[in-house]
C-alpha positions in Angstrom: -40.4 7.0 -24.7 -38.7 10.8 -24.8 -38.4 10.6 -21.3 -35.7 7.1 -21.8 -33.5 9.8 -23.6 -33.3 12.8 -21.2 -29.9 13.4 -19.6 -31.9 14.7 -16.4 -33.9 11.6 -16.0 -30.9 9.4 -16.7 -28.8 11.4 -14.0 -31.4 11.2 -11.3 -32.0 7.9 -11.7 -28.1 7.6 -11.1 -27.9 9.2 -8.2 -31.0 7.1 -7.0 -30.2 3.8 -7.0 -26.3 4.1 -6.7 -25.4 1.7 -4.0 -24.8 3.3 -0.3 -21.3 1.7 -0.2 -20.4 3.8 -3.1 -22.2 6.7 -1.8 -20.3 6.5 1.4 -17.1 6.1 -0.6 -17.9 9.0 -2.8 -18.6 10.5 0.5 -15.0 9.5 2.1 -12.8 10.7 -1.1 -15.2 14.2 -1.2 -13.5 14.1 2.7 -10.2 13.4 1.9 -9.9 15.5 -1.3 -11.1 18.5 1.1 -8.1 17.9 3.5 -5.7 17.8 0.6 -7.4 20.6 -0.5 -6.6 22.7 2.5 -2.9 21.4 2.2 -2.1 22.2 -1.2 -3.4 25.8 -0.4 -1.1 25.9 2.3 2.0 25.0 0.4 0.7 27.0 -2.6 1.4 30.1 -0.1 4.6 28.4 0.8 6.0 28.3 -2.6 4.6 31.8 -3.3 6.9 33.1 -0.4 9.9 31.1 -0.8 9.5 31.9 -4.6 9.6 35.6 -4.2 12.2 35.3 -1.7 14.7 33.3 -3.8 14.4 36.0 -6.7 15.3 38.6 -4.4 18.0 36.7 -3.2 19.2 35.7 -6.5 18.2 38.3 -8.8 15.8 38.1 -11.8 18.1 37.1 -14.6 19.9 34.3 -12.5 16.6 32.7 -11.1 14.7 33.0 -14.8 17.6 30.6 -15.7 17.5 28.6 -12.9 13.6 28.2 -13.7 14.4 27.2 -17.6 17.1 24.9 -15.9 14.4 23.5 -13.3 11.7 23.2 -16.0 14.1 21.4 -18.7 15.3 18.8 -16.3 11.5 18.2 -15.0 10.3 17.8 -18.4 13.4 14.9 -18.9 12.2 13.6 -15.7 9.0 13.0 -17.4 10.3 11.3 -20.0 12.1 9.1 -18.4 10.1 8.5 -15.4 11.1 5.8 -14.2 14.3 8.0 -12.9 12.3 10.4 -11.1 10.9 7.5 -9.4 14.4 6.1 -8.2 15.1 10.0 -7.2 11.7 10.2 -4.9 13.5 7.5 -2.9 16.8 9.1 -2.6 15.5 12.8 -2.4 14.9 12.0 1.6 18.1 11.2 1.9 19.4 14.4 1.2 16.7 17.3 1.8 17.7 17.8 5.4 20.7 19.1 4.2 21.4 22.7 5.3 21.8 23.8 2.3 18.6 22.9 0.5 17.1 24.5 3.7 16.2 27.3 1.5 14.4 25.4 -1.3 11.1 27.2 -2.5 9.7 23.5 -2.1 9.9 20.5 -0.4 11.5 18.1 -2.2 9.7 14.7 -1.9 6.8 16.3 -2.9 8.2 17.9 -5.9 9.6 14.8 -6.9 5.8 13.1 -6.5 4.5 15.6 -8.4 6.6 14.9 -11.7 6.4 10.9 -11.2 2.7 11.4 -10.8 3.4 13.5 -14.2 5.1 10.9 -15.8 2.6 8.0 -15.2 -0.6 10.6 -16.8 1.5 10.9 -19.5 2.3 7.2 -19.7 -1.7 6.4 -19.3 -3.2 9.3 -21.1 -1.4 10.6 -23.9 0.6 7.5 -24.4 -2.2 5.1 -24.2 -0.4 2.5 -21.5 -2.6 0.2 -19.5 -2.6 -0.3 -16.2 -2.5 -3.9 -14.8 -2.8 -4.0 -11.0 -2.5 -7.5 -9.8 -5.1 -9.0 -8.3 -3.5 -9.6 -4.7 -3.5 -5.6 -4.4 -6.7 -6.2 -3.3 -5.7 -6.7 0.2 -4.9 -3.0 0.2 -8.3 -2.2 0.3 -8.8 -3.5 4.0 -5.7 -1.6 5.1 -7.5 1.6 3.5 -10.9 1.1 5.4 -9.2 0.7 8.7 -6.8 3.7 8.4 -10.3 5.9 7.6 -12.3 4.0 9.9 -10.0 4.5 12.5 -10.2 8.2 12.0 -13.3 7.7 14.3 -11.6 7.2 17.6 -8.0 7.9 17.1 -6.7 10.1 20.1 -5.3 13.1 17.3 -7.7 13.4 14.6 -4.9 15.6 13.1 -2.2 13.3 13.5 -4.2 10.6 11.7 -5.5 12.3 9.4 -2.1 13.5 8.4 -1.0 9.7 8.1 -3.3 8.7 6.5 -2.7 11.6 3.6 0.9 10.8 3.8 0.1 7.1 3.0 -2.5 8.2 -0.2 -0.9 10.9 -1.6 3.0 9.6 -1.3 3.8 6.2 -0.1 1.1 5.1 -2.8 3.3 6.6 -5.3 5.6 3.4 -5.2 3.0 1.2 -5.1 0.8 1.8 -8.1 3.8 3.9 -10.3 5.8 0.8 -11.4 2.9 -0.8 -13.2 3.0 1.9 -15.6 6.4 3.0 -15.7 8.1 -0.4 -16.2 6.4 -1.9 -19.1 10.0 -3.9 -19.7 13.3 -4.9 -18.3 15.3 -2.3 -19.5 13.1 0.6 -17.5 13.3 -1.5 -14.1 16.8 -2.0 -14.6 17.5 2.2 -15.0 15.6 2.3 -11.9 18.0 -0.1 -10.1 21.1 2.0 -11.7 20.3 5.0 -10.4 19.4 4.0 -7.1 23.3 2.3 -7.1 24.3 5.4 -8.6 22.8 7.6 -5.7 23.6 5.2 -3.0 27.7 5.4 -4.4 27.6 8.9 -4.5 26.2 9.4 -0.9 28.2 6.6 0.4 31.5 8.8 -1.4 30.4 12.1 0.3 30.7 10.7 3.6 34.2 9.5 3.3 34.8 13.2 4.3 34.0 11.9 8.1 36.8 9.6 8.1 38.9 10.0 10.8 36.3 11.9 12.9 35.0 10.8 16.5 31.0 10.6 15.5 29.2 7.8 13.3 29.3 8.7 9.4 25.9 10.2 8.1 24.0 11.3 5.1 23.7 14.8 4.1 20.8 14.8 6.6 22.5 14.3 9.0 21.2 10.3 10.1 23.3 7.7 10.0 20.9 5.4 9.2 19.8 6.9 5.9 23.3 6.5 5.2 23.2 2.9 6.4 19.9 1.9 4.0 21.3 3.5 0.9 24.7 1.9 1.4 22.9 -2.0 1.8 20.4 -1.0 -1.1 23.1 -0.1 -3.5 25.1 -2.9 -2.6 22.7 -5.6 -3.1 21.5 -4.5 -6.7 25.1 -5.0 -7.2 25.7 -8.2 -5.8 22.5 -9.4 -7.5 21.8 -7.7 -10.4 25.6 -6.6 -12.4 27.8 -9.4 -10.8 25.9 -12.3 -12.1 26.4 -10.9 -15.2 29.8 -10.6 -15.6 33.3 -12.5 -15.4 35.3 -12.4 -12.8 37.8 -9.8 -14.0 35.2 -7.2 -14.8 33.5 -7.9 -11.4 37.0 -7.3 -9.9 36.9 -3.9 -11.4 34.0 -2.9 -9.6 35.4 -3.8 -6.3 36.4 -0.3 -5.2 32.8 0.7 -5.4 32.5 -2.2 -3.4 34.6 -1.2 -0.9 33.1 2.6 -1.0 29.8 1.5 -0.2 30.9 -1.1 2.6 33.3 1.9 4.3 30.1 3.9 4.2 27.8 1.0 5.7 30.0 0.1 8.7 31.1 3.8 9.1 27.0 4.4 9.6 27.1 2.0 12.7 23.6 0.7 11.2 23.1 -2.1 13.3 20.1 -3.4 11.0 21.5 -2.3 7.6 25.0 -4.7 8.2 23.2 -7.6 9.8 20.6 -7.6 6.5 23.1 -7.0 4.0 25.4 -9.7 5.0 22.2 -12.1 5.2 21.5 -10.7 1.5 25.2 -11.4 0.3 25.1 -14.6 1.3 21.8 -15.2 0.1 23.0 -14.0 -3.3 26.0 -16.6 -3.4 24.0 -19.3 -2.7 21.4 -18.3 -6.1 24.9 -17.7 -7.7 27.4 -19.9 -6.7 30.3 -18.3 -8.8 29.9 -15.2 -6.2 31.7 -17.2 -3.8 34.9 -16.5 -5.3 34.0 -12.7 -5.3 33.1 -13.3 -0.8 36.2 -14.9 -0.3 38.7 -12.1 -2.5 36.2 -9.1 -0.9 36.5 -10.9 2.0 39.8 -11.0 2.4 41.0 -7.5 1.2 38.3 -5.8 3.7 40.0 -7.4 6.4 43.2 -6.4 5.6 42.1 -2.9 4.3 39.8 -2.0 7.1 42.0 -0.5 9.1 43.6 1.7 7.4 40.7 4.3 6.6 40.3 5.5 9.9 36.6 5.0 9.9 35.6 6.2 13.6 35.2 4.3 16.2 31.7 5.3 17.1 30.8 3.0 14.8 32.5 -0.1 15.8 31.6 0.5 19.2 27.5 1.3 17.9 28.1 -2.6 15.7 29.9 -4.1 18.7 26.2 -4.1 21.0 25.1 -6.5 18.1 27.0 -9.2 20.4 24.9 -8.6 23.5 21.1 -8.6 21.6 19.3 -7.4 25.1 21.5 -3.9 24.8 21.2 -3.4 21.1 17.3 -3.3 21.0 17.0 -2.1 24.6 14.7 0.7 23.7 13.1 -1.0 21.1 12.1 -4.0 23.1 10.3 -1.4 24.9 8.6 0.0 22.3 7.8 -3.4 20.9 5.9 -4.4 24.3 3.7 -1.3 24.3 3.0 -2.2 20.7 2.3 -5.9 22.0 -0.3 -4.3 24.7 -2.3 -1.9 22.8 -2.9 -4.7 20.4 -3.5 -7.4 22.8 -5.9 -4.7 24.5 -7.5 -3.6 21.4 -7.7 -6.8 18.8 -10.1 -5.4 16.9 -10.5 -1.7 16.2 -6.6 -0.5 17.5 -6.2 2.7 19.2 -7.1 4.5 15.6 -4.4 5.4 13.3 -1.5 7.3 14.9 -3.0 6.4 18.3 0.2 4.9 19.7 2.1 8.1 19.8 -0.9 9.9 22.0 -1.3 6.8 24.1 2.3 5.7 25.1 4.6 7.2 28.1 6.8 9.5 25.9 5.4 10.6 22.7 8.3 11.9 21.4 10.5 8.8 22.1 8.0 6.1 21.6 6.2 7.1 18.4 5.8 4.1 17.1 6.8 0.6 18.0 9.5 0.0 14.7 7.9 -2.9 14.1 5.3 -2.7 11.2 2.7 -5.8 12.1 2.8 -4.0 15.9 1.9 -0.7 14.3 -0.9 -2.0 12.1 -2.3 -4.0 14.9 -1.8 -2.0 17.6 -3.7 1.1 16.0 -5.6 0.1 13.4 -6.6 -3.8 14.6 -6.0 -7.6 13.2 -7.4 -7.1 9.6 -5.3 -4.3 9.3 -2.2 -6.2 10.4 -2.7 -9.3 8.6 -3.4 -7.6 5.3 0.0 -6.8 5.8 1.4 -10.0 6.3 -0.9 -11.6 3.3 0.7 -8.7 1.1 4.5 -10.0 2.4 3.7 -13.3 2.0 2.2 -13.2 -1.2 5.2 -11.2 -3.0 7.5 -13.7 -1.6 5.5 -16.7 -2.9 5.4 -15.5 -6.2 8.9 -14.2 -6.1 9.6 -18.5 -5.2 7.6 -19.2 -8.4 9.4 -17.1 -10.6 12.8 -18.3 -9.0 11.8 -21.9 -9.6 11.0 -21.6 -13.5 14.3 -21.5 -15.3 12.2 -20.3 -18.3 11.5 -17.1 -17.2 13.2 -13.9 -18.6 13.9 -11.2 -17.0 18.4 -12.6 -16.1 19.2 -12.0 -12.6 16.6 -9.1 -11.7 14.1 -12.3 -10.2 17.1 -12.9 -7.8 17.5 -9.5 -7.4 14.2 -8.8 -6.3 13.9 -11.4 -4.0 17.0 -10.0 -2.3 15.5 -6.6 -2.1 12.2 -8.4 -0.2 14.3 -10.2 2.2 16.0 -6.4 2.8 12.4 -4.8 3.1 10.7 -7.5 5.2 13.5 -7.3 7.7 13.4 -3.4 8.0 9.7 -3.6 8.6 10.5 -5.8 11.5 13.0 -3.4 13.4 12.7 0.1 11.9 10.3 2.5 10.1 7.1 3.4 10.5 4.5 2.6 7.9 5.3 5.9 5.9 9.3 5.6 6.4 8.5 2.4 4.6 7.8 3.6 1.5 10.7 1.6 0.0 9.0 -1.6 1.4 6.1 -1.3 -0.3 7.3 -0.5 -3.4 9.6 -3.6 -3.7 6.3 -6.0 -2.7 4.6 -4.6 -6.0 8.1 -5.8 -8.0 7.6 -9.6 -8.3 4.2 -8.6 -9.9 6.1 -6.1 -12.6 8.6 -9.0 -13.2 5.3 -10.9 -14.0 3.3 -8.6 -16.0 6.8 -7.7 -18.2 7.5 -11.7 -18.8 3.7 -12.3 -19.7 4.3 -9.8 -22.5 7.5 -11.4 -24.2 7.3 -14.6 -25.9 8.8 -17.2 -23.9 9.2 -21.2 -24.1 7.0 -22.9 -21.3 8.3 -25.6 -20.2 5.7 -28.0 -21.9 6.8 -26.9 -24.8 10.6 -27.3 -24.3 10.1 -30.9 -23.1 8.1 -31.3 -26.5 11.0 -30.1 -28.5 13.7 -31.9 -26.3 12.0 -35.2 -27.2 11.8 -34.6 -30.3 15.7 -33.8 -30.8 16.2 -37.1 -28.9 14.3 -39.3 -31.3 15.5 -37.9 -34.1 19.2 -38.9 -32.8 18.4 -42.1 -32.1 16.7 -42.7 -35.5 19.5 -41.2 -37.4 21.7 -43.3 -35.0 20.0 -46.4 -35.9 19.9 -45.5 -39.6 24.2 -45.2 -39.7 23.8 -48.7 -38.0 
């Protein structure tokens, strides 16, 4: 009988009979954790160098207050983390700037490390659950082939640094928001300050008017500056207009006209094409924002010209009326991807395979099309776990948009805006870590869910009740005046 109670025996036995799947997963994250291992060691020595050079360069006194600076605003970041979040998407945006060339740390990853701060403090000193829905289980297939994969890929390295990419960042905005936005209010700061930083990139590149190249972000892409300009103005047009009268919407129209400057001075092909389809999409959910297409219309056309907005960009947008010279490379690239998946249905080429397989590795990296990329490297389950994960979030998005009982105002039309945005993208642009936006907004119909499950809200059962109810008590106290 003792031996029932001894730690030892009850720890062999343990390690005995666990099951070999979750030996050879134990196995796999023992792997992976080693890998990341190695990285943070290297970017520990980074930051020690960097470090020491920036006090030098700075002096002792000036960077201590810096630090106090840096640590103050990190720990308000924690607090609010739900802001941090919105700034790990923007923070790309900007950290190819020249000027941050000289940062002790890469950004992104800075910014990860203090929303990964945030939700431990959300989950462990605040005592927050975590409700993952239950269609994140197609995830799980997308996993096993990326690490499966591992096995034949052409660059081990390269893989293997996709893969960490995809764990240790791009999952960031896919598990986060189920323990940051526990209600409206938090998903709705979010949405502010990604209009916020989409406003002010889309104002510092108004500097470029009048030049001869295509306006750009602060890192110098034009199509950064493109996405941020369509994001902000779709949480706009879905989100604050619906809520207001016309004459306060009218106010906001110069922001409106910052942001579409910025979009068509980015000659983004994809990012005007989608955020027209998103506008309209918006007016038909809301039928008063016809009005605000027709004014906006109208004063764009008659504005446009005078803001010298160069003509790089018109000419870039004018290929969209001959569709075989606008995706000219990317058909290419989309073929390849068609090939190596039609050559290798199962298994792929092995993640980050089509790279080191195609003609030019540096030009065609990956097919910018994100069902080609899955397939084509990583095989059909990986692929159509995809798809399941897009059509899902859109079906449930449809649900919520068909139940008027809802809460939650206009951020279910919101959402389903931003999906339509995402999906597109995935289609044309990005690879599956440039997509980290994308995956992100196909966890949000599931936060709208688990937020409205929490409130107390009339079913519609139970409103029909009541509405009968009301009736026959008219009618009786109709027939009782009689």
């Amino acid at each position: 009988m003792s031996s029932l109670f001894n730690p030892y025996d009850r720890s062999w036995e343990a390690r005995t009979w666990m099951p070999r799947p979750l030996r050879a997963v134990g196995l796999g994250f023992l792997f992976v954790l080693g890998f990341a291992t190695a990285l943070l060691v290297e970017l520990a020595h980074k930051l020690e160098t960097q470090g020491l050079q920036f006090i030098a360069n700075k002096g002792l006194a000036e960077a201590f207050v810096i630090l106090t600076i840096g640590l103050l605003a990190g720990a308000l970041l924690i607090r609010y983390a739900e802001i941090a979040l919105a700034l790990f998407f923007l923070v790309g945006l900007v950290k190819g700037d020249p000027s941050l060339a000289s940062a002790p740390v890469d950004l992104t990853l800075l910014i990860g490390a203090i929303v990964q701060i945030g939700v431990c403090y959300r989950l462990f000193i605040k005592r927050q659950a975590l409700q993952l829905p239950a269609e994140y289980f197609l995830y799980l297939p997308l996993l096993l082939m990326m690490v499966l994969s591992l096995a034949y890929t052409p660059n081990f390295a390269g893989g293997m640094d996709k893969l960490l990419r995809f764990v240790c960042l791009t999952s960031i905005g896919i598990l986060a928001p189920f323990v940051l936005f526990d209600d409206f209010r938090k998903l709705g700061r979010f949405f502010l300050c990604l209009i916020f930083g989409g406003v002010a990139l889309a104002v510092n590149s108004l500097t470029m008017l009048g030049g001869e190249e295509r306006m750009v972000s602060p890192s110098g892409l034009n199509t950064e500056l493109g996405a941020a300009s369509a994001v902000a103005l779709i949480l706009i047009w879905g989100m604050v207009f619906p809520r207001l009268s016309l004459g306060r919407r009218i106010l906001l129209y110069p922001f409106l006209g910052i942001l579409g400057i910025a979009l068509i001075g980015s000659g983004g092909r994809f990012a005007n094409v989608s955020t027209v389809i998103c506008l309209i999409v918006g007016a038909v959910l809301c039928r008063k924002l016809f009005t605000d297409i027709v004014i906006v219309g109208g004063l764009g056309v008659l504005a446009l010209p005078l803001f010298w907005i160069p003509q790089a960009s018109f000419d870039y947008l004018r290929s969209l009326l001959h569709p075989s010279e606008a995706m000219s490379t990317r058909n290419d690239l989309m073929w390849l991807g068609v090939r190596m998946f039609s050559e290798h249905p199962i298994f792929g080429v092995g993640v980050q395979g089509f790279r080191y397989l195609s003609p030019n590795p540096i030009t065609y990296n990956y097919p910018h099309n994100l069902f080609l990329e899955l397939g084509s490297e990583m095989g059909i389950l990986a692929a159509v776990a995809f798809l399941a994960l897009a059509f899902l979030a859109f079906w449930e998005i449809f649900n919520q948009l068909r139940n008027p009982f809802l809460p939650g105002d206009s951020l279910i039309p919101t959402v389903f805006l931003l999906l339509i945005y995402v999906f597109l993208d995935a289609m044309v642009s990005g690879d599956m870590n440039d997509l980290r936006f994308m995956w992100f907004v196909f966890g949000l119909p599931y936060v709208l869910r688990n937020i409205a499950s929490t409130m107390p809200v009339v079913s519609l059962e139970h409103f029909s009740t009541f509405r009968r109810v009301v009736s026959s008590a008219g009618r009786t106290a109709t027939q009782s005046s009689s």
